[in-house]
Residue, then its C-alpha position, 0 to 999 in steps of 0.5 A: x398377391x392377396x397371399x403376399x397381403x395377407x403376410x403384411x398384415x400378419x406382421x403387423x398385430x395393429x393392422x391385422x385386427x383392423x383387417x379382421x374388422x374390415x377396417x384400414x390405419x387411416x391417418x391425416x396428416x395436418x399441416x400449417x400454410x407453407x411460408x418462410x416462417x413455417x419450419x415444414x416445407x411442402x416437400x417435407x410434409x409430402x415425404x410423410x406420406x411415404x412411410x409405411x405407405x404400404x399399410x398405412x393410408x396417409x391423407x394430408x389435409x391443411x389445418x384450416x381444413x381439419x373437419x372436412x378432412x375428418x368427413x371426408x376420412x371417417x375412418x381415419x383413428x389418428x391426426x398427425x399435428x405437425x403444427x408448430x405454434x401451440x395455440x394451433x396445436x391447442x386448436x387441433x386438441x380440441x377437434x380431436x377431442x370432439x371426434x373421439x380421435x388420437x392426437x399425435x403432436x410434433x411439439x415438445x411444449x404442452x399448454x393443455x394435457x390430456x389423454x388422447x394428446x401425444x408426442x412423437x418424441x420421447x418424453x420430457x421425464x425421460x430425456x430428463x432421466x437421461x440427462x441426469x443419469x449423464x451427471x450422476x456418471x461424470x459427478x458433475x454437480x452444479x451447472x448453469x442450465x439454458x433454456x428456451x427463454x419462454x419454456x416456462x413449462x420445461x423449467x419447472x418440470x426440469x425443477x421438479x426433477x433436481x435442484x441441483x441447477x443454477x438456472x437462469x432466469x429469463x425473465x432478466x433479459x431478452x438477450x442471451x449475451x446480457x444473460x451470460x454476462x451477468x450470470x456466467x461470468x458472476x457465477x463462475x460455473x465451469x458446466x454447461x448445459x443447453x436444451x435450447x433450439x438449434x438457433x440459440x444453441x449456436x448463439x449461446x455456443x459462440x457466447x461462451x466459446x468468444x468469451x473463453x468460458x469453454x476452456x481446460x476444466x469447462x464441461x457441456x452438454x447438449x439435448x437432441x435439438x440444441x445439439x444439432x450445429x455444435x460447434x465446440x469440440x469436446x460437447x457431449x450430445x444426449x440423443x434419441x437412439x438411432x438418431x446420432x447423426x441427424x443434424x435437422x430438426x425435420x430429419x429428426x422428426x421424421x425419424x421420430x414419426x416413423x420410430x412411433x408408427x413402427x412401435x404402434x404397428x410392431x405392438x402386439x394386441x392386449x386381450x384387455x382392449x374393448x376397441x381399436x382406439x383403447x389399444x392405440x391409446x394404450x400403447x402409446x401411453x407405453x412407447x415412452x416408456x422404453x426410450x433409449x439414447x446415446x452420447x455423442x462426442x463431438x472430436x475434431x468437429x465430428x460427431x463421434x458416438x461414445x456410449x449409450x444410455x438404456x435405461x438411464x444406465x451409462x456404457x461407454x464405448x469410446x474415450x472422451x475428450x472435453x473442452x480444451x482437448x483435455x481427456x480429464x473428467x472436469x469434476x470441479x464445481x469452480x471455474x478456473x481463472x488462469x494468472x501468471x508469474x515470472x519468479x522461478x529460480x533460474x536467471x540467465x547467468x545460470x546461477x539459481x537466485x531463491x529471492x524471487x522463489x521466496x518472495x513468491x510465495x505471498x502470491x501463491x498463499x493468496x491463490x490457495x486463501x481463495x480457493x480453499x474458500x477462506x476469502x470472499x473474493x472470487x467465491x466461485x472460481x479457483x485461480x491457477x498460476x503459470x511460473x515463469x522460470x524466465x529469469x527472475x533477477x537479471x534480465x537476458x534478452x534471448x534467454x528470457x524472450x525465449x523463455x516467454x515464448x515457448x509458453x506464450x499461451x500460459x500468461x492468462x487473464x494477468x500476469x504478476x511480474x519479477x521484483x527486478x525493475x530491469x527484469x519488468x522492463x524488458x518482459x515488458x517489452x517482450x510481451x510487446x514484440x511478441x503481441x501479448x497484452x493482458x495486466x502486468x502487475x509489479x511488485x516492488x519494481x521502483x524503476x522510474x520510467x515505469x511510472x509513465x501510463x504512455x509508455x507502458x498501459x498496461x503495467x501498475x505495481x504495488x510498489x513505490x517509485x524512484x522519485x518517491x522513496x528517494x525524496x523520502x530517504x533524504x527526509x528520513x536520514x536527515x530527521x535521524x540527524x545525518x547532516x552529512x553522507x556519501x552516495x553511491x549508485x550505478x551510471x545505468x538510466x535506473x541509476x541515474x533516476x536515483x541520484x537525481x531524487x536522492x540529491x534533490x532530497x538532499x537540497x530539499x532537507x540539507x543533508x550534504x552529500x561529501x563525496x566528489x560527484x565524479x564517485x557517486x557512480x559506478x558500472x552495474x553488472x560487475x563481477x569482482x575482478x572487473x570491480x577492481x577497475x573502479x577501486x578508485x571510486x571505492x577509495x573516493x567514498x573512504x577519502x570523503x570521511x563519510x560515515x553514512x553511505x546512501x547505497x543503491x548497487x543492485x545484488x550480487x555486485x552490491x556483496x562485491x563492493x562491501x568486500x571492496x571497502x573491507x579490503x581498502x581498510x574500513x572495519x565495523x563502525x566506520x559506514x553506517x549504510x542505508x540501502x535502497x535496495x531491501x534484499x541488501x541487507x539480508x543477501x550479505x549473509x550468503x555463505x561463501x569465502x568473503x562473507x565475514x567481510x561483508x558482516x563487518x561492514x554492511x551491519x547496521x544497513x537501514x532500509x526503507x520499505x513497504x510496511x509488511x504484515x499489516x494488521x490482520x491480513x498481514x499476519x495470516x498471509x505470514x502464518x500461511x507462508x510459515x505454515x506451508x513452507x515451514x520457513x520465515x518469508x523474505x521482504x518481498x512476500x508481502x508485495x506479492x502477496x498485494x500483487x495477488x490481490x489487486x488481480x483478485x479484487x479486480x476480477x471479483x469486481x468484474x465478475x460481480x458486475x457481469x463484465x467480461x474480464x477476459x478483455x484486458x483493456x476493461x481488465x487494466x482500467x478496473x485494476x487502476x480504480x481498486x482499493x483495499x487492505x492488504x499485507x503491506x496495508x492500504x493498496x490503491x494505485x494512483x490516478x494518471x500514474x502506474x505508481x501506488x498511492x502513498x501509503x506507509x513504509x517501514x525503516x528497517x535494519x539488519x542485525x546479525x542472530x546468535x547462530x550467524x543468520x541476519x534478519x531485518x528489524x523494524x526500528x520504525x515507520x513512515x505513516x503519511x496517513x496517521x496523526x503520528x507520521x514517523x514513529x520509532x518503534x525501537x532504538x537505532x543500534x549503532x555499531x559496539x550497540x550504541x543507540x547514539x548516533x556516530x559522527x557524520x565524520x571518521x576523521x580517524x586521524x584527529x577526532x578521538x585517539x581510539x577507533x570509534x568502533x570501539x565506542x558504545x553506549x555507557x549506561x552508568x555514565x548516562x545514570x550519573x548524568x542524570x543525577x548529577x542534572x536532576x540534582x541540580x534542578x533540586x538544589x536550585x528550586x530549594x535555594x529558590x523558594x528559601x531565597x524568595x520566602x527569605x527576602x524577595x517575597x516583597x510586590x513592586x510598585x506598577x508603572x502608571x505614569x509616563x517616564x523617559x526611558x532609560x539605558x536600564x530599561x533598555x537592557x530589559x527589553x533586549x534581555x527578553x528578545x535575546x531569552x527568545x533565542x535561548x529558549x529556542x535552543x533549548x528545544x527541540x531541534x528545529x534545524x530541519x525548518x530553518x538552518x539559520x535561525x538555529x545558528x542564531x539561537x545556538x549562538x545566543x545559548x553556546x550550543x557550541x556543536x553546531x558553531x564550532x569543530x569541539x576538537x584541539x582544546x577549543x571546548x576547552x578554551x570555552x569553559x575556562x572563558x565560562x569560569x572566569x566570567x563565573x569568577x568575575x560574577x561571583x566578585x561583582x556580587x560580594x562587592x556589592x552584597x558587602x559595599x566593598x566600595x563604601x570601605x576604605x579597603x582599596x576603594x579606587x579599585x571597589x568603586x570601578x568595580x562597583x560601577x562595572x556591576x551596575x553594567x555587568x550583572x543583568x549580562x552576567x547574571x541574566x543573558x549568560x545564565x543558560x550559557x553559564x549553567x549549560x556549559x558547565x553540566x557539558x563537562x559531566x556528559x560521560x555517557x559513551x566508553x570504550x569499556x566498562x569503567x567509569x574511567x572508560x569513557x570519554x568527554x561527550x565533547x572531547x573524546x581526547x579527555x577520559x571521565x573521572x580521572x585526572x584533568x576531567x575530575x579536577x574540572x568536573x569539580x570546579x563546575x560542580x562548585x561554579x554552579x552551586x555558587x553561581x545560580x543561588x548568587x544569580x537568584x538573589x541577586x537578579x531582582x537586587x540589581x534592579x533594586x539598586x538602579x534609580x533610572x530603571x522604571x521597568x521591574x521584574x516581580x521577584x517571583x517571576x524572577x525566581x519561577x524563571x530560573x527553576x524553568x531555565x535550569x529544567x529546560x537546560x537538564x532535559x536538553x541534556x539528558x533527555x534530548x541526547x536519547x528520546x528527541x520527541x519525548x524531549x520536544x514534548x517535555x520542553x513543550x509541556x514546560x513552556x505551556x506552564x511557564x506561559x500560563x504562569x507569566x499570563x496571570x502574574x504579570x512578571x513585569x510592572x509595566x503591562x506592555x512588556x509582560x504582554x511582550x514577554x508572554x508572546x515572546x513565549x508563545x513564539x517559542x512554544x509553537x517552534x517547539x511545537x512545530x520542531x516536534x511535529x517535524x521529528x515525528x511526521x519528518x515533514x520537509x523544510x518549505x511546509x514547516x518553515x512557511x507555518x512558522x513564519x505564519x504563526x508568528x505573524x499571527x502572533x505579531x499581529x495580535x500583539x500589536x492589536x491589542x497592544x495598541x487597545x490595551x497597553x499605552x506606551x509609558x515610555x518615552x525618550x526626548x528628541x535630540x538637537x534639531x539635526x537639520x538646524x545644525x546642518x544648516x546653521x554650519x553651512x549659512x554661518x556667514x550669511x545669517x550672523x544673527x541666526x540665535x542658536x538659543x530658540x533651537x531647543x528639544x521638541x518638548x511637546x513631542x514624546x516618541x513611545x518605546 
């Protein structure tokens, strides 16, 4: 027995030189009082005493006891600490200090350092080593780090190690879960690492895993401690070696305490040691030195030893896997955010469509902008689309539900949707049956009913709806001057929305809608074979006359009904078409057997769309789609693109904030309240509604290239957000590459006698219009001034005291009411604000289009009425300018015509000049052809009659010569006739008389030229010309009685602010209540002020007497008899009363 201690001791270098010393390992073991709260129970601390009991001498003792303990045990070397808070282990340091004793602490965390204190666990710069040896192996280079929320100390040693580490700060919260919100999620880390305890490991562990941060692409690790309950498959674990399994903190530490009493007892004596406790020391300063660890995997909820770190070397011994079950290597330093879309090429038909794909790529561009770091949304994260080949364009029920579910775990956090409304739909309502809810947002779906926030919650788009673009679309066409048009759609509910908004537009601006209703839709979903069922429709439109067809058929059907109308006999010209549908226009160009069919009649097709490649993201989202697709994006890029964006800006918003946006209600609501800038300009969604914001459209029409492809060319744009809100960019080309509007009306049979797809513009007729116009305006203003210098340069004498009015008098008044309407007519055209009072100005000038069909001769009729009332002006003056009734030259004959000048010359030559002079500049208006000769083209108001030849240039001279005799006779004469009347006390100045025949004949010529091409430019004009005029009447008084040169100004001013707010309405194409309702109010504005300042300013110096007393009459006729002496003398007119004018 004493041989058998001997070899104990022999194996233990330790004990030995104590033995020789005739000294024992003594070691107590402190502890704290036994409670709830205190990780050690009674049992634990018992169970230290049986290890290496056969050479060591355990003596437990309670902490409060410690110095009796170490009286009663004098040669006790060591203290074992297994207190766990510091400031009893600081307690105990201390008394080990005082008594030249080891202290070997439980605890990681040291508040005092010092040479006699201890750890029974490996180092801190050691697991540190481990640690950052585990990264440096799986390049792993930024993480977020958890510790424990006071370990103050830790974080600095791990600082001083690397600073590779966005640590978080504890100091912000108490709470882990505010900690992760507004940290993990802003910061998008993708790593993870805890070297927390075991409770808040768990915590942290649920954390993450409830908030989906632990996916496809996340890494995490966990230190010894923090690892224990791990709970997320994929975890790697660093722990001591020889300590994998362990799943207690007091399992660990009694591991470790035996581990370290091994080494110490194991160690072999340094020759250098003066004593026992110098060896102990030594080698303890030593133990930490060798640490070893291993990595543990956790698969399948097991722990799973994988590999081994022995001095900071990494050697695997097993495969890995990471979280999400994946088996890569999450290298990545962002976190990926998953999105979805449905725009691959397959559709349930089985014929691949490539709009979808195209269009899509504005997304995808989006997606590698933010990742590659190249915007600043989402600088943390990298997005990944999941396409969806579910039927891009038409929808299947089956197919597509089928489609979805097979990879139903794939949609992400959003989901971009296909461009088709019906394709939306009904995944909308997939995703429903199948309890998926996140975002959908939609890119140019326009259905109606996807407006509705009840309905479907979930779903924005960046597009516009039905009720909008359909109303716009009857205020665009009627602002382009289509007073008439034809309308087809489909009987689908889709459909439906379209007539409903289109016919309101319809009403709300006038445009009339000629087919028979019972033709304005048709089936969807027709091939060409059951289209044929339905010719009877086609027929309807064709039979209506109708040049302009309003077209909503959704494709492919839509390249079916152009075929229709070409075999029914229409040709190039004879429909304009505007499409609501923008992939119209360019999939008429698809190559097959009927695709010449389509060309000719479905170009030119406007559209009316999103405003794409706006500003500078605009164009970067197109130079990357050119760039990495090596091929122009299609219409739908740019919604895409938004589409994109509006995810994008939500989740940075989010993440920014700290919000959890894998919550796809918290998701949804912060989508709605985004705003921005994008490719198709200004995105918001508006409030209460799944609809954007209104926001600017572009007017778009398709042209055929020179090598056979179609593009579509942006001739304008609708701003409801900019001081100029239509504006036309480039001219509408007609069909034969007219810029003038056709006809609402073929009327092939009666109109012209040639085919109108043969008319095109003719620009030398267009020159010579205006030179022969402009020419005019000159000779007239020489006449003028040579006529005013001559023999009009004389005043007038002012009326200052009161006269009776005379029928003279009154001509003049009715002369400036009737002039209102006529310079009306002469402006821009108004018929948009009020229909009714442009029938009347029209009337007034003998603007004839709007009056009167200009066909069978009756222009015709007009002009020579035009002449002969010219001719008879013409004899009036000359008997009059040379007293032919004073000759005895037929003198009965000259004196009735004399007296008939003094009623016809101010109708002839005042009231019928802008009639006069505009009907005869008609005849020259030759500025359509079909060819290129002069004697080509064709009267602009009878295409019957060809310019420059024959009948035309018989009258085309005589209306030259009508004019030059007419307007010098109409400039002398007009203050000569007022000259010659002895009752009229109302005179106009003869310079007013002159300025106002330059102004008639300019404002005549721009209506002529400059209106026929550019309406804003020549609302503009007309406005700059009326101001000039009204400035003029205001300082030189045209008249000599005040109140009627005040009337004549404000008569003006009325005119100017029609033509003021026409102009308006041809550039921003407001509708008719607005403008029609600020009209009426600045006219009463002015009427009032006039009135105003009449009444203060102006006293009335007209009057006219009061008849017989009517009511004396009446009753002298019916009391003759009783009253015989009634004297009929005393009724005499009332003198004293002067009624004003």
């Amino acid at each position: 027995m004493l041989a058998l201690f001997c070899y104990s001791f022999r194996n233990f270098p330790i004990l030995f030189a104590l033995f020789q010393l005739s000294t024992a390992l003594e070691v107590i073991v402190t502890y704290q009082e036994f409670r709830s709260s205190y990780e050690w129970s009674q049992e634990s601390v018992s169970e230290i005493s049986h290890l290496h009991e056969t050479v060591i001498d355990w003596h437990l003792c309670n902490v409060s006891r410690i110095s009796l303990c170490i009286d009663e045990f004098p040669d006790s070397l060591i203290i074992l600490d297994l207190s766990t808070d510091l400031d009893t282990q600081y307690y105990v340091a201390q008394i080990c200090k005082n008594n030249f004793l080891i202290h070997l602490a439980l605890q990681e965390k040291f508040v005092y350092k010092n040479d006699w204190t201890f750890s029974v666990l490996p180092s801190k710069s050691k697991q540190i080593e481990a640690f950052l040896a585990v990264l440096s192996y799986f390049e792993w280079k930024e993480g977020i780090l958890f510790l424990n929320k006071e370990n103050y100390e830790e974080k600095k040693e791990i600082l001083e190690f690397s600073s590779k580490f966005n640590i978080l700060d504890s100091e912000e919260s108490t709470s882990y879960y505010e900690l992760v919100h507004k940290l993990a999620f802003r910061l998008g880390a993708t790593l993870y690492y805890i070297f927390t305890d075991s409770k808040e490991s768990l915590e942290i562990q649920n954390l993450l895993k409830n908030m989906k941060l632990l996916t496809v692409g996340n890494g995490i690790i966990l230190n010894q401690k923090s690892g224990y309950d791990c709970i997320i498959d994929g975890a790697l674990i660093i722990t001591d070696f020889g300590q994998e399994l362990v799943t207690s903190s007091i399992k660990y530490y009694k591991n470790s305490i035996s581990n370290i009493f091994s080494y110490i007892l194991n160690l072999p004596l340094e020759e250098t040691a003066q004593d026992t406790i110098s060896v102990l020391k030594l080698n303890l300063k030593n133990y930490h030195q060798n640490a070893n660890f291993s990595l543990v995997n956790i698969q399948n909820r097991e722990r799973v030893i994988v590999g081994s770190i022995i001095n900071n070397s990494i050697t695997l011994s097993k495969d890995l896997i990471f979280p999400g079950s994946s088996k890569s290597n999450p290298k990545s330093t962002k976190k990926i955010l998953n999105l979805s879309i449905n725009a691959g090429p397959t559709n349930p038909n089985a014929a691949p469509v490539t709009t979808g794909v195209i269009g899509s790529r504005g997304a995808f561009v989006i997606k590698d902008k933010i990742n590659e770091g190249s915007s600043e949304l989402l600088s943390n994260f990298q997005l990944e689309f999941f396409n969806y080949n579910c039927g891009a364009t038409i929808f299947n029920y089956t197919f597509s539900y089928s489609c979805f579910q097979k990879d139903m775990d794939k949609f992400g956090v959003a989901h971009v949707s296909s461009h088709g409304s019906p394709v939306a739909i009904g995944a909308l309502q997939i995703f429903k049956q199948l309890n998926l809810t996140f975002p959908v947002i939609g890119t140019t779906n326009s259905d109606f009913i996807l407006n509705s926030t009840a309905k479907y919650p979930m779903f924005t788009r960046v597009g516009f709806s039905t009720s909008y673009v359909s109303i716009l679309t009857a205020v665009l066409l009627r602002a382009m001057g289509w007073k008439k048009a034809a309308l087809l759609s489909h009987n689908d509910s889709w459909g439906s929305q379209r007539i409903y908004y289109l016919s309101m537009g319809a009403r709300l601006t006038h445009l009339e809608i000629i087919n028979p209703e019972n033709t304005w839709t048709i089936p969807p979903n027709l091939d060409r074979e059951g289209l044929k069922n339905y010719t009877h429709i086609i027929q309807g439109i064709i039979n209506s006359q109708a040049r302009l067809l309003i077209y909503s058929i959704q494709y492919p059907m839509s390249n079916y009904v152009l075929e229709m109308f070409y075999d029914l006999g229409l040709r190039k010209g004879d429909l304009v078409m505007f499409s609501v549908l923008p992939d119209t226009l360019i999939s008429i160009g698809n190559n097959d057997t009927y695709r010449h069919k389509r060309v000719e009649i479905g170009i030119p097709m406007i559209d009316l769309q999103l405003q794409n490649w706006v500003g500078e993201v605009g164009r970067d989202v197109k130079n990357r789609i050119i760039s990495t697709y090596k091929e122009p994006p299609n219409g739908y890029s740019c919604n895409y693109a938004d589409g994109a964006y509006l995810i994008a800006y939500a989740l940075d918003y989010m993440i920014n904030r700290g919000q959890d946006y894998n919550d796809p209600f918290k998701l949804e609501a912060t989508i709605r309240n985004q705003q921005f800038y994008g490719c198709t300009g200004r995105v918001s969604i508006e409030k209460g509604s799944n609809d954007r914001a209104t926001d600017a459209l572009d007017i778009g029409v398709n042209k055929l290239n020179p090598d056979g492809t179609l593009s579509i060319q942006l001739i304008g744009s609708y701003k409801p957000y900019s001081t100029q809100v239509l504006k036309y960019t480039t001219p509408m080309i007609y069909a034969g590459g007219t810029t003038i509007k056709p006809n609402d009306l073929r009327d092939e049979n009666s109109k012209c006698p040639f085919s109108t797809r043969l008319v095109k513009t003719f620009v030398k007729g267009r020159e010579l219009l205006f030179g022969i116009c402009f020419g005019i305006v000159l000779i007239t203003i020489v006449i003028t001034v040579f006529i005013w210098k001559t023999w009009w340069n004389i005043p007038i004498e002012m009326l200052n005291k009161k006269e009776e009015i005379s029928m003279q008098d009154m001509v003049v008044g009715i002369t400036i009411a009737v002039e209102f309407f006529q310079y009306a007519a002469m402006g821009p055209d108004f018929s948009l604000i009020s229909s009714t009072l442009s029938k009347v100005s029209d009337a007034f000038s003998l603007n004839l289009d709007d009056l009167l069909e200009l066909k069978n001769g009756v222009f015709w009729i007009v002009v020579n009425i035009v002449f002969g009332g010219i001719g008879l002006w013409i004899v009036l003056c000359l008997v009059v300018l040379l007293r032919l009734d004073e000759k005895q030259f037929c003198p009965t004959i000259f004196q009735n015509l004399s007296i008939l000048a003094d009623y016809l010359m101010p109708i002839l030559g005042n009231l019928c000049f802008i009639p006069f002079v505009s009907i005869c500049l008609d005849i020259f208006i030759c500025d359509q052809s079909i060819g290129n000769n002069f004697t080509d083209s064709f009267l602009s108001k009878d295409c019957y009659y060809f310019c420059w030849k024959d009948e035309h240039l018989v009258y085309s001279i005589i209306s030259f010569i009508a004019l030059i005799l007419y307007e010098p006779l109409a400039v002398f004469c007009r203050p000569l006739w007022q000259e010659l009347q002895p009752m009229l006390h109302v005179k106009a100045v003869p310079l007013f008389l002159m300025v106002k025949t330059i102004v008639q004949v300019i404002l005549i010529v721009i209506n002529k030229t400059v209106k026929r091409s550019e309406e804003i430019a020549h609302g503009i004009l007309f406005i700059a010309v009326m101001i000039f005029y009204i400035l003029f009447i205001f300082k030189f008084k045209p008249y000599n009685y005040q109140r009627f040169s005040w009337w004549q100004g404000l008569s003006l001013i009325g005119v100017c602010w029609l033509a003021i707010l026409s102009t308006i309405g041809l550039i921003a194409n407001e509708g008719y209540i607005p403008l029609l309702t600020i009209l009426i109010i600045g006219w009463l504005i002015i009427a009032i002020i006039g009135l105003y300042v009449q009444k203060k300013r102006y006293p009335s110096l007209l009057f006219r007497k009061k008849g017989k007393d009517t009511s004396t009459l009446f009753k002298f006729a019916f009391t003759l008899g009783k009253h015989s002496k009634l004297n009929l003398t005393k009724i005499s007119p009332n003198e004293g009363k002067k009624l004003s004018y």
